[in-house]
N, CA, C and O atoms as a MOPAC input file, in Angstrom:
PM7 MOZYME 1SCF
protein

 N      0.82000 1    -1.18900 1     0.00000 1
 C      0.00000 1     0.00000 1     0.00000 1
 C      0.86400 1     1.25200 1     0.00000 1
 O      0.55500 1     2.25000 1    -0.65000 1
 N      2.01500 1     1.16000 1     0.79200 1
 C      2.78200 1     2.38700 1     0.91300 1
 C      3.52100 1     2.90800 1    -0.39900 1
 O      3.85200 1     4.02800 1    -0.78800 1
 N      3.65900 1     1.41600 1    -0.99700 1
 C      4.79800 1     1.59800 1    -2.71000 1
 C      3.45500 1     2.64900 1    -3.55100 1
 O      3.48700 1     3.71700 1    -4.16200 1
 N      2.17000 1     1.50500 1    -3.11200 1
 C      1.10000 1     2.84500 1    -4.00100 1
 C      0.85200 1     3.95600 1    -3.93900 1
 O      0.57700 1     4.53500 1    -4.99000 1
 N      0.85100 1     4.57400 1    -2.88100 1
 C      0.97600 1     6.11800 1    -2.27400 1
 C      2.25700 1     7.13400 1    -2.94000 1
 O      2.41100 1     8.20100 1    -3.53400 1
 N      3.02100 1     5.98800 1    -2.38600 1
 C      4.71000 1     7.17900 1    -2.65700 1
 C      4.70800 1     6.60300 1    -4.23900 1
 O      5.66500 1     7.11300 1    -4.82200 1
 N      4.14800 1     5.94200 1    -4.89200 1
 C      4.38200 1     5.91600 1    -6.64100 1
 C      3.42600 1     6.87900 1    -7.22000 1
 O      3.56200 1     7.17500 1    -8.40700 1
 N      1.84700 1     7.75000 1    -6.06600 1
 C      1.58900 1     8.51500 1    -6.82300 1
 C      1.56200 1     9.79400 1    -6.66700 1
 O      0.66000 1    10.57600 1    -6.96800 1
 N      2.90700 1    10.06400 1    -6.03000 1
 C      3.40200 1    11.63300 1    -5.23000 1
 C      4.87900 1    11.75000 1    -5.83600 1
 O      5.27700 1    12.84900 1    -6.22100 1
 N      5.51600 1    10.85900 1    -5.90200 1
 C      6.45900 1    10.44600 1    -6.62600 1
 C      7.60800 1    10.14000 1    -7.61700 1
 O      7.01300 1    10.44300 1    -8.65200 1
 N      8.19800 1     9.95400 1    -7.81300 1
 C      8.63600 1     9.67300 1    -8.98900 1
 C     10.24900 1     8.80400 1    -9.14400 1
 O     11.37100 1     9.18800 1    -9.47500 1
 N      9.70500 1     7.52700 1    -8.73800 1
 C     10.90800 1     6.92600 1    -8.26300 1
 C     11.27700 1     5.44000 1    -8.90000 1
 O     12.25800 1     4.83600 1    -8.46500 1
 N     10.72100 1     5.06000 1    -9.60500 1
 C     11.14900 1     3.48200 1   -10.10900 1
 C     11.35500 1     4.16800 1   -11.90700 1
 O     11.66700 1     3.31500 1   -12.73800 1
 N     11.20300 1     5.42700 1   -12.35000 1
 C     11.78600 1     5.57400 1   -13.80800 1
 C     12.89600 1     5.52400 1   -13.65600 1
 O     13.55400 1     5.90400 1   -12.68800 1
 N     13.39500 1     4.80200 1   -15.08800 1
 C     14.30500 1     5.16100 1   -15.27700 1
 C     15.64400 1     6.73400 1   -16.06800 1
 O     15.61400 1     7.55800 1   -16.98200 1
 N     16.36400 1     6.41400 1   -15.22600 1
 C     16.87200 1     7.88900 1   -15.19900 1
 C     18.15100 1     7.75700 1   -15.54500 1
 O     19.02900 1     7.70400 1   -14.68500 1
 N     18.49100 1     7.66500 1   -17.24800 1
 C     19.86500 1     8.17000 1   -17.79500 1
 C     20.76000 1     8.55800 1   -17.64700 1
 O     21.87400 1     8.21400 1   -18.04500 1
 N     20.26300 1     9.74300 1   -16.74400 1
 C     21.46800 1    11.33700 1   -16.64100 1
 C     21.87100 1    10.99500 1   -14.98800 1
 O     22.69300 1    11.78400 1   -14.52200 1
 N     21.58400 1    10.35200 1   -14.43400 1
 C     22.35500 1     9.61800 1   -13.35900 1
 C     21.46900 1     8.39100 1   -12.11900 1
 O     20.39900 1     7.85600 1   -12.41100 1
 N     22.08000 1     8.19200 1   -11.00100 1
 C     21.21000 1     6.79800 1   -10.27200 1
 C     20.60600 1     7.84500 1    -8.68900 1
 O     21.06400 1     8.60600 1    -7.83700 1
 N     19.12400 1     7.11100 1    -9.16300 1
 C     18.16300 1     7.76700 1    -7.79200 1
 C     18.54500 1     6.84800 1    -6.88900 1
 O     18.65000 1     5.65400 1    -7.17000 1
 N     18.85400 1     7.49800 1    -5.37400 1
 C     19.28100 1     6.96800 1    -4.41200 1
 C     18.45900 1     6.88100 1    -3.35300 1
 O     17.65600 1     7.81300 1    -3.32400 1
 N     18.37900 1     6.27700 1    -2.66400 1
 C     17.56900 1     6.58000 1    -0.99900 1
 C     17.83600 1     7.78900 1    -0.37500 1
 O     18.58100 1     8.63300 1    -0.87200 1
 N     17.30500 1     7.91000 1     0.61700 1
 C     17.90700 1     9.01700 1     1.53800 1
 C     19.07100 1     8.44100 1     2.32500 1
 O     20.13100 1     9.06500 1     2.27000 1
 N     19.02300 1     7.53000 1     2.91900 1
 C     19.83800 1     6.93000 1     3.51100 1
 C     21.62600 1     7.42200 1     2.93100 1
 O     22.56700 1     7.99200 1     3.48300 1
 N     21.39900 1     6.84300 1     1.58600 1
 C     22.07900 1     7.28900 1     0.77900 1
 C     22.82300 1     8.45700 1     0.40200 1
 O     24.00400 1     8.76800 1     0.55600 1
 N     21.83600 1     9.03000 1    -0.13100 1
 C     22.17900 1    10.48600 1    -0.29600 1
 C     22.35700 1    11.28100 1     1.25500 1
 O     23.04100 1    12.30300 1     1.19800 1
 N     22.06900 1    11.08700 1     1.97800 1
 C     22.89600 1    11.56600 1     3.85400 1
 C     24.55900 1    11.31000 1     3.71300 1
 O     25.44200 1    12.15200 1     3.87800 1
 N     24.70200 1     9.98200 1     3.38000 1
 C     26.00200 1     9.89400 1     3.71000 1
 C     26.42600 1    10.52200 1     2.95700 1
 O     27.10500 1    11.47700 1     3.33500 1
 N     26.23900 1    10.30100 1     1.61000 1
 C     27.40200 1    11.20100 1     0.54500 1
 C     27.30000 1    12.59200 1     0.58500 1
 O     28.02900 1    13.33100 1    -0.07700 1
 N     26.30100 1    13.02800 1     1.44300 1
 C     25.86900 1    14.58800 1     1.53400 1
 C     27.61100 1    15.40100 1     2.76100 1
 O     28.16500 1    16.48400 1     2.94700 1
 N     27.70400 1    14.30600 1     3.10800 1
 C     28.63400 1    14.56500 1     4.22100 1
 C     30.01600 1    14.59400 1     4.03800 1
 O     30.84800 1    14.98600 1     4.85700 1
 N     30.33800 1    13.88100 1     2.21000 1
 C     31.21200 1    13.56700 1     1.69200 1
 C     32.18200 1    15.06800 1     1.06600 1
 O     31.47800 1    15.98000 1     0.63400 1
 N     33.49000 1    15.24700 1     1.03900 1
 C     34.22600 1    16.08700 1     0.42900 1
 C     33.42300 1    17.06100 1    -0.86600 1
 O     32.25600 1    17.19300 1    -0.49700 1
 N     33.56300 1    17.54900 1    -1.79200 1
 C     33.50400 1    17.64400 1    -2.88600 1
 C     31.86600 1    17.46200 1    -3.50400 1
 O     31.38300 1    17.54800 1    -4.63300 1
 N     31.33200 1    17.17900 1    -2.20300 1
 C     29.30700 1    17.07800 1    -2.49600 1
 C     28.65300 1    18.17900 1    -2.67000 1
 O     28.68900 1    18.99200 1    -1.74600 1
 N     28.06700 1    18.42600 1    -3.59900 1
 C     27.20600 1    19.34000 1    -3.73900 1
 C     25.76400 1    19.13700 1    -3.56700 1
 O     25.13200 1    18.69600 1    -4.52700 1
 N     25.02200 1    19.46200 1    -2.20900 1
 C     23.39600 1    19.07900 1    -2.32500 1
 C     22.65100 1    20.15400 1    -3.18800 1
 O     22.81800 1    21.30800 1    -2.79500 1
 N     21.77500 1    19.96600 1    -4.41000 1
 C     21.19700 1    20.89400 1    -5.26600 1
 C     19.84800 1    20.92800 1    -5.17900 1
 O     19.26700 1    19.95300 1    -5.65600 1
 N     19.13100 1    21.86500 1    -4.65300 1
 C     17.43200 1    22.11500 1    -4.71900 1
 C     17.06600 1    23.08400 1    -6.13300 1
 O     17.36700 1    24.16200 1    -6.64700 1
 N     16.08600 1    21.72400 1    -6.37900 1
 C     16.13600 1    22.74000 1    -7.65000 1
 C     14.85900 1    23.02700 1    -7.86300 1
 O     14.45300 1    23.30300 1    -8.99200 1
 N     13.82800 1    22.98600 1    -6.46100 1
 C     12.28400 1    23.94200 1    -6.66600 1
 C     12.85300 1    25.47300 1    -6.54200 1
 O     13.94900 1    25.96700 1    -6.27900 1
 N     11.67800 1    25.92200 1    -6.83500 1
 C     11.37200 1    27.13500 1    -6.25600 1
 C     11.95400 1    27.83000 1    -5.26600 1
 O     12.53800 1    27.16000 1    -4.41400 1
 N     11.94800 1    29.38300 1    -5.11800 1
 C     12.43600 1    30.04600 1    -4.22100 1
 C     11.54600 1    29.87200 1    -2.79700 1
 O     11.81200 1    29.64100 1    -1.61700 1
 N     10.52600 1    30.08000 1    -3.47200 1
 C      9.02100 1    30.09700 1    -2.29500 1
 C      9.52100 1    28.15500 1    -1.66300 1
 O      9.84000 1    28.02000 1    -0.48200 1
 N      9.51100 1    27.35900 1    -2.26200 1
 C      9.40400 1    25.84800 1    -1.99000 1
 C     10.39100 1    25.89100 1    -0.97800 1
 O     10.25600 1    25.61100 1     0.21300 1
 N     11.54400 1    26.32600 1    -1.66900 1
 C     12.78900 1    26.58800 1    -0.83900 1
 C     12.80200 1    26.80600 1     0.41800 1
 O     13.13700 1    25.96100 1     1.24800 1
 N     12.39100 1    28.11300 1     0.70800 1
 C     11.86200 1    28.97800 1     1.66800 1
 C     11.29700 1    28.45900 1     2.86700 1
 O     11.53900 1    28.70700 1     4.04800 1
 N     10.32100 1    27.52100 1     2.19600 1
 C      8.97800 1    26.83700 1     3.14000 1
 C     10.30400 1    25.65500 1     4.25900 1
 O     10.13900 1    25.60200 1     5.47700 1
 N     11.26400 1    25.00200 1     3.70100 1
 C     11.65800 1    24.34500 1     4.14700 1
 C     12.92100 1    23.47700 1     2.86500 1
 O     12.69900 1    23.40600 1     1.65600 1
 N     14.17400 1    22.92200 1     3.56600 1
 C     14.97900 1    22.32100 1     2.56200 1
 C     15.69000 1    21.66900 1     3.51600 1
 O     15.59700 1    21.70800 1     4.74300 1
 N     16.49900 1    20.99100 1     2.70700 1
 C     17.60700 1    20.32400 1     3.09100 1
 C     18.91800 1    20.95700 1     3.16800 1
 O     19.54400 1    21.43300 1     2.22100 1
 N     19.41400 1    20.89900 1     4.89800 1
 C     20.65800 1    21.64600 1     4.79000 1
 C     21.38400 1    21.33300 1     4.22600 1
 O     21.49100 1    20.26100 1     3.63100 1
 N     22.55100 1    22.81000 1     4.30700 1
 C     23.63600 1    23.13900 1     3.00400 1
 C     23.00800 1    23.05600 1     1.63500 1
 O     23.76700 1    23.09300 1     0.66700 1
 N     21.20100 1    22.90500 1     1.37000 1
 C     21.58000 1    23.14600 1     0.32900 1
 C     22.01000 1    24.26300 1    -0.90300 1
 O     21.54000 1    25.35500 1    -0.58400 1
 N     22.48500 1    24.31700 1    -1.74100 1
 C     22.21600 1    25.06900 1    -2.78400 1
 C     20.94300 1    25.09100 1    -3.48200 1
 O     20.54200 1    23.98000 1    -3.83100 1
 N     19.99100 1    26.38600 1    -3.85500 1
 C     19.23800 1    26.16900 1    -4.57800 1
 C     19.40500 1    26.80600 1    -5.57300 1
 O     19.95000 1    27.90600 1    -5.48100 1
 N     18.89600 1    26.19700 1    -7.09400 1
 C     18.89600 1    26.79400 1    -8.30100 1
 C     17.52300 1    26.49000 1    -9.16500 1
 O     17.73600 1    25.37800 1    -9.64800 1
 N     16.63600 1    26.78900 1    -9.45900 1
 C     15.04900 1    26.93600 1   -10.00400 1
 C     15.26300 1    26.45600 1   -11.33400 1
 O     15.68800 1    27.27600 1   -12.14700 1
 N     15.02100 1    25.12500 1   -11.76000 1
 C     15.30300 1    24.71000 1   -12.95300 1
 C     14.29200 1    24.60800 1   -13.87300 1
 O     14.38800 1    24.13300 1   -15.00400 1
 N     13.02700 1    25.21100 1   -13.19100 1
 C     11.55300 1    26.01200 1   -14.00800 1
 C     12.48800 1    27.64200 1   -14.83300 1
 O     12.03200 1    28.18200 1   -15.84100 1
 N     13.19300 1    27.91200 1   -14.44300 1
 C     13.71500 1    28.94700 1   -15.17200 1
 C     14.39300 1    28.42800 1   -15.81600 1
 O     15.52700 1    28.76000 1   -15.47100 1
 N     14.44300 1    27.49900 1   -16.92000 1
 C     15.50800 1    27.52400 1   -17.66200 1
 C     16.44100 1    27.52200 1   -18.30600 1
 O     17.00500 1    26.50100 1   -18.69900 1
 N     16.89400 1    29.03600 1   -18.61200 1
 C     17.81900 1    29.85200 1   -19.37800 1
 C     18.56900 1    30.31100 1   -17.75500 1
 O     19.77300 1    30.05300 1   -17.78000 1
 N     18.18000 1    30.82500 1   -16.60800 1
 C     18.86800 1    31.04900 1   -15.46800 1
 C     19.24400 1    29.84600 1   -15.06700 1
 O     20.43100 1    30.02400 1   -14.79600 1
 N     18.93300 1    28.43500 1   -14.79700 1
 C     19.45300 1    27.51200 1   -14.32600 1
 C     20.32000 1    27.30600 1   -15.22200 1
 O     21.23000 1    28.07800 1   -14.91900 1
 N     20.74000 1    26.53000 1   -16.50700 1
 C     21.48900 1    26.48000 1   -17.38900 1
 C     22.98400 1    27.34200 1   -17.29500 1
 O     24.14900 1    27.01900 1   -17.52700 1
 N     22.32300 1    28.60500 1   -16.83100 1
 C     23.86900 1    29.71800 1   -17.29500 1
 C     24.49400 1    29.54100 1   -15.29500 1
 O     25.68000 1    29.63000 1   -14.97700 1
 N     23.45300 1    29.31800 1   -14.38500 1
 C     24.19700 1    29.06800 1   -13.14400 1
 C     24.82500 1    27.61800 1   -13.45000 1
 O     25.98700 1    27.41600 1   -13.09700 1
 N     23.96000 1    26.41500 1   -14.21400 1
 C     24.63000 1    25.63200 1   -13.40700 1
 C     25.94400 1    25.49200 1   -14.41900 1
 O     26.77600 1    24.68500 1   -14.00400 1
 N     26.26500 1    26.13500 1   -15.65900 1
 C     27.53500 1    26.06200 1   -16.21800 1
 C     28.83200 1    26.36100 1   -15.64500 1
 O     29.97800 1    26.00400 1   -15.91700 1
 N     28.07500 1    27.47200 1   -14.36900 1
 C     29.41900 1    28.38200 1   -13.66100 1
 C     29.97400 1    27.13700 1   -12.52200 1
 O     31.01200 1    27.41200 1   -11.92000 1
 N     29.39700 1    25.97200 1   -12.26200 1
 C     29.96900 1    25.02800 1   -11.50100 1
 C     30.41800 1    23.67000 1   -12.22200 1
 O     30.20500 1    23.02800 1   -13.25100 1
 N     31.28300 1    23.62600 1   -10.86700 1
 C     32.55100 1    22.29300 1   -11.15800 1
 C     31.76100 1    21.14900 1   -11.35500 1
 O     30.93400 1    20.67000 1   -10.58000 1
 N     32.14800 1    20.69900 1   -12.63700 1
 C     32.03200 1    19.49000 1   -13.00600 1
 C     32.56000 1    18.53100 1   -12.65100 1
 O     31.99300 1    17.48800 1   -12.97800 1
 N     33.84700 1    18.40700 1   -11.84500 1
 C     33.97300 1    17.23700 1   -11.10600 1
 C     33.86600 1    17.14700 1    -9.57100 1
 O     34.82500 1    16.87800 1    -8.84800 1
 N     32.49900 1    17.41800 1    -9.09900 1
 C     32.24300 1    17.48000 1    -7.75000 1
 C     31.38300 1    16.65000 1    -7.80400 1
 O     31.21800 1    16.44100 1    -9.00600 1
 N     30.53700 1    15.86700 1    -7.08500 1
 C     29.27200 1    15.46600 1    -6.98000 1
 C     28.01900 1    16.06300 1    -6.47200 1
 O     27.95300 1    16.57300 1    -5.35400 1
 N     26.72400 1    15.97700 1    -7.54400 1
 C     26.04000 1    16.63800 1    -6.89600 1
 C     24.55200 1    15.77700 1    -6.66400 1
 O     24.32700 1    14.96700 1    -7.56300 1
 N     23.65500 1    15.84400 1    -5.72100 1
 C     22.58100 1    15.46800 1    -4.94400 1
 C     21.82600 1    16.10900 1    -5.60200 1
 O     22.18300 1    17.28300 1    -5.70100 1
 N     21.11800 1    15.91600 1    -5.99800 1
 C     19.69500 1    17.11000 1    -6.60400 1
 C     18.14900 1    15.97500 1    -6.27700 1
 O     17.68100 1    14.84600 1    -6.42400 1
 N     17.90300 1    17.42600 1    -5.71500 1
 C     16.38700 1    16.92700 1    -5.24400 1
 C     15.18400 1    17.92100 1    -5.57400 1
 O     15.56600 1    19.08900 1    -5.51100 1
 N     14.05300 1    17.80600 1    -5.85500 1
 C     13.29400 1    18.36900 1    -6.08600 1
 C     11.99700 1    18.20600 1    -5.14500 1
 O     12.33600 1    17.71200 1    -4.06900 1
 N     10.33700 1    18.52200 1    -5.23500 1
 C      9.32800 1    18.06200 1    -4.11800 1
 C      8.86500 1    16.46100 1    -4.49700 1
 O      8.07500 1    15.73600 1    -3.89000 1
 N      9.46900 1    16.25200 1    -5.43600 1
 C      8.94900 1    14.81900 1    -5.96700 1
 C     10.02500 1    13.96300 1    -6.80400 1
 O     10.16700 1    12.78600 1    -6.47400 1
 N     10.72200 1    14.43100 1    -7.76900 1
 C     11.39100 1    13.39900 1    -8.62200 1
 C     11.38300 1    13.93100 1    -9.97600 1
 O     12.05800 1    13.60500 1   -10.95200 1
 N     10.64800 1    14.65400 1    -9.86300 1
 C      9.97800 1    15.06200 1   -11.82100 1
 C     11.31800 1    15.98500 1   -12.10300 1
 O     12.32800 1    15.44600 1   -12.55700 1
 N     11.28500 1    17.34200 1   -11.82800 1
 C     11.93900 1    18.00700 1   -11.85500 1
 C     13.56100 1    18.11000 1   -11.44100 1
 O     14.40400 1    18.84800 1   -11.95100 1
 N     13.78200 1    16.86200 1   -10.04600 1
 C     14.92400 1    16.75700 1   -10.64300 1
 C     15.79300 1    16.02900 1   -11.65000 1
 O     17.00600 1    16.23500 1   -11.66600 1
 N     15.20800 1    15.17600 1   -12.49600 1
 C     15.76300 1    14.39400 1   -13.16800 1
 C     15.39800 1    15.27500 1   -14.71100 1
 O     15.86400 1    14.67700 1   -15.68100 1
 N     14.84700 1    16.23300 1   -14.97200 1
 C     14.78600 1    17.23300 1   -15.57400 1
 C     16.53500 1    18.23000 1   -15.43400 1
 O     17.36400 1    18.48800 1   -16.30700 1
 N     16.51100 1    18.50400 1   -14.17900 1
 C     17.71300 1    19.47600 1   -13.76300 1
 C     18.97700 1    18.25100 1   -14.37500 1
 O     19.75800 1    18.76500 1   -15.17600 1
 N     19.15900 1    17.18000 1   -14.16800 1
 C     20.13300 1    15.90100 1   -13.90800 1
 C     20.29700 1    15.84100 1   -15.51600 1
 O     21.50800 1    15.77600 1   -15.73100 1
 N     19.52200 1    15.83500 1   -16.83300 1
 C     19.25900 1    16.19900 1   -17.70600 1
 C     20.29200 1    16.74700 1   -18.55500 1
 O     21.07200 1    16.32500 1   -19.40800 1
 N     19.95100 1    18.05400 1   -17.89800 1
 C     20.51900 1    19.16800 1   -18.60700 1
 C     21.40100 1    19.34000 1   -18.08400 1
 O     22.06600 1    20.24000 1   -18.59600 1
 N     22.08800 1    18.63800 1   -16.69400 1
 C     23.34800 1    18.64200 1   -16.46800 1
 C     24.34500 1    17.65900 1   -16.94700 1
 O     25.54500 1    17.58900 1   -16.68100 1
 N     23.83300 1    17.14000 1   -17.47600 1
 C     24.58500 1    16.05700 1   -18.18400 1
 C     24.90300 1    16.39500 1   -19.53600 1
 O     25.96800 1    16.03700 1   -20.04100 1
 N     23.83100 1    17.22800 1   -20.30800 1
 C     24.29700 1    17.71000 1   -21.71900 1
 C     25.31500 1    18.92900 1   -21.56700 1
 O     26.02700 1    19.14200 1   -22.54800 1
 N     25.48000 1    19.80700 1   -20.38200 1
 C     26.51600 1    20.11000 1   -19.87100 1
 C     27.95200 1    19.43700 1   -19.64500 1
 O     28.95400 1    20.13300 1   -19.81300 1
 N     28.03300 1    18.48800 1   -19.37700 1
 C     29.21200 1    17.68300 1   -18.86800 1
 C     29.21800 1    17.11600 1   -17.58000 1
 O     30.10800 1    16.28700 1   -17.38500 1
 N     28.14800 1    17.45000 1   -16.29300 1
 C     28.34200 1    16.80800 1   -15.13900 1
 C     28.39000 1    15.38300 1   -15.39300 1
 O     27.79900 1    14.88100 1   -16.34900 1
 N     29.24900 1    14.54900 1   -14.35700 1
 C     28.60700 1    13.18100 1   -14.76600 1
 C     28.89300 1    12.04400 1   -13.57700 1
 O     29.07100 1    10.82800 1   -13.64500 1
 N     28.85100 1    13.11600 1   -12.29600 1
 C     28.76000 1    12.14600 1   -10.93400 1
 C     27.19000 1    13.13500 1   -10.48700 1
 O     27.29000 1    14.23200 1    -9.93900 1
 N     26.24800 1    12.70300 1   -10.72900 1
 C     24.70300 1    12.97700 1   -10.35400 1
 C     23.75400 1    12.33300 1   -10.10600 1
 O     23.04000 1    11.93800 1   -11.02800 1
 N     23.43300 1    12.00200 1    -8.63800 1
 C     22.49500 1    11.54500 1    -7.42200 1
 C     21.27000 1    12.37100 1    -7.47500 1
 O     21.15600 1    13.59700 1    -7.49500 1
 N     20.30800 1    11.36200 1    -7.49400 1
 C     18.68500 1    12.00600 1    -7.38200 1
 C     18.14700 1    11.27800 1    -5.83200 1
 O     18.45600 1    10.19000 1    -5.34500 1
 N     17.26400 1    12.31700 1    -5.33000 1
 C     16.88600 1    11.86000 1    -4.03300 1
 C     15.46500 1    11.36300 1    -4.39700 1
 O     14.59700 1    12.05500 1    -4.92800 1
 N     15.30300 1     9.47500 1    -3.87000 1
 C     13.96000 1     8.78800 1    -4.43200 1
 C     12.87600 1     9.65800 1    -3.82800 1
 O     13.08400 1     9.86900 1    -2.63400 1
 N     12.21400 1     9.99800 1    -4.11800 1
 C     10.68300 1    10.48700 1    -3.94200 1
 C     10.83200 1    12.15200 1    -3.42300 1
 O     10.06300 1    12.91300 1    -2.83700 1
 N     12.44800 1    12.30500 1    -4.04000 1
 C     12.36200 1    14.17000 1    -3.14700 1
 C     12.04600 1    14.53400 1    -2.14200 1
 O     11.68600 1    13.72500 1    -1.28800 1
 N     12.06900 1    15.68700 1    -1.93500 1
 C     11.69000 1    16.02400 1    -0.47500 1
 C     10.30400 1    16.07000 1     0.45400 1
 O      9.95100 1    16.36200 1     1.59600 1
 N      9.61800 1    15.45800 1    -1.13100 1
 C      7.75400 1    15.27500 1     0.01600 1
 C      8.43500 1    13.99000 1     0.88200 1
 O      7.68100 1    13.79600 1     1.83600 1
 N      9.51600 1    13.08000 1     0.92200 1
 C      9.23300 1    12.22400 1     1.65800 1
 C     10.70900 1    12.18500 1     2.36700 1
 O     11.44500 1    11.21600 1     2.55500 1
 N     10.84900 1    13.23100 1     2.61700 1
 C     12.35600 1    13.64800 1     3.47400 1
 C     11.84200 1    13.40000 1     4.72300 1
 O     10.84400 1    13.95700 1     5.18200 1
 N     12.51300 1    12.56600 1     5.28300 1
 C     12.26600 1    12.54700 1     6.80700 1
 C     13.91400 1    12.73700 1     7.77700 1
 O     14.32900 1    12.08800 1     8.73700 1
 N     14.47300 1    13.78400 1     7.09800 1
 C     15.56500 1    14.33800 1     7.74100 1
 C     15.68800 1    15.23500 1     8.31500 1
 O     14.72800 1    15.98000 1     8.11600 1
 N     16.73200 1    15.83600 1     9.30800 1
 C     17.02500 1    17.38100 1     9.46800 1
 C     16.09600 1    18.18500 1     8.16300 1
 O     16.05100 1    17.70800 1     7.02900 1
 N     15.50900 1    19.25000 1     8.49100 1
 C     15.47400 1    20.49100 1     7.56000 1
 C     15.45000 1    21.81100 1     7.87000 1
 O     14.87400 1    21.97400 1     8.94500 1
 N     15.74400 1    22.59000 1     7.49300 1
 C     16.23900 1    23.68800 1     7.41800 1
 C     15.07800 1    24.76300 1     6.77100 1
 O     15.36100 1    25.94900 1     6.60200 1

């Protein structure tokens, strides 16, 4: 019953090209790791309401502004990108890849189902 719920808030058993969706579990530890970059890529307002510390946010509904920020960063860092569900970040993961990133972690079901620290 629970796989049915979180599959329709969700967005977590597609498959995803532009890099591998992780647990939270997961994405915690490597969040803690050297060279990690955690990336929010809702909204300012979404942001606002609540996130995941350290993160960076960049609004990848804009864009032409996400695109030209996320060019200005290092491509060999790793980065976490999460969105309120899954949709959008594997959208951001995307277009970071036709960029050149190519160590990129998606958080399974985003932050509707963060049950971590937030900020």
């Amino acid at each position: 019953m629970l796989a049915g719920i979180c599959g329709s808030v969700c967005v977590q058993a597609q498959n995803n090209p532009a890099g591998k969706t992780i647990s939270q579990k997961k994405f915690e530890r490597l969040s803690k790791k050297k060279n990690t970059i955690v990336l929010d890529v809702r909204t300012t307002d979404e942001y606002k309401a609540g996130h995941i510390p350290n993160a960076t946010q960049i609004d990848v509904l804009k864009k032409e502004d996400f695109k030209a920020q996320i060019a200005g960063l290092d491509k060999n860092k790793t980065y976490l990108v999460y969105c309120r569900s899954g949709k959008r970040s594997k959208d951001a993961m995307s277009i970071m890849k036709e960029l050149g990133f190519t160590k990129l972690y998606d958080l399974v079901c985003g932050f509707t189902n963060w049950t971590g620290v937030k900020e």
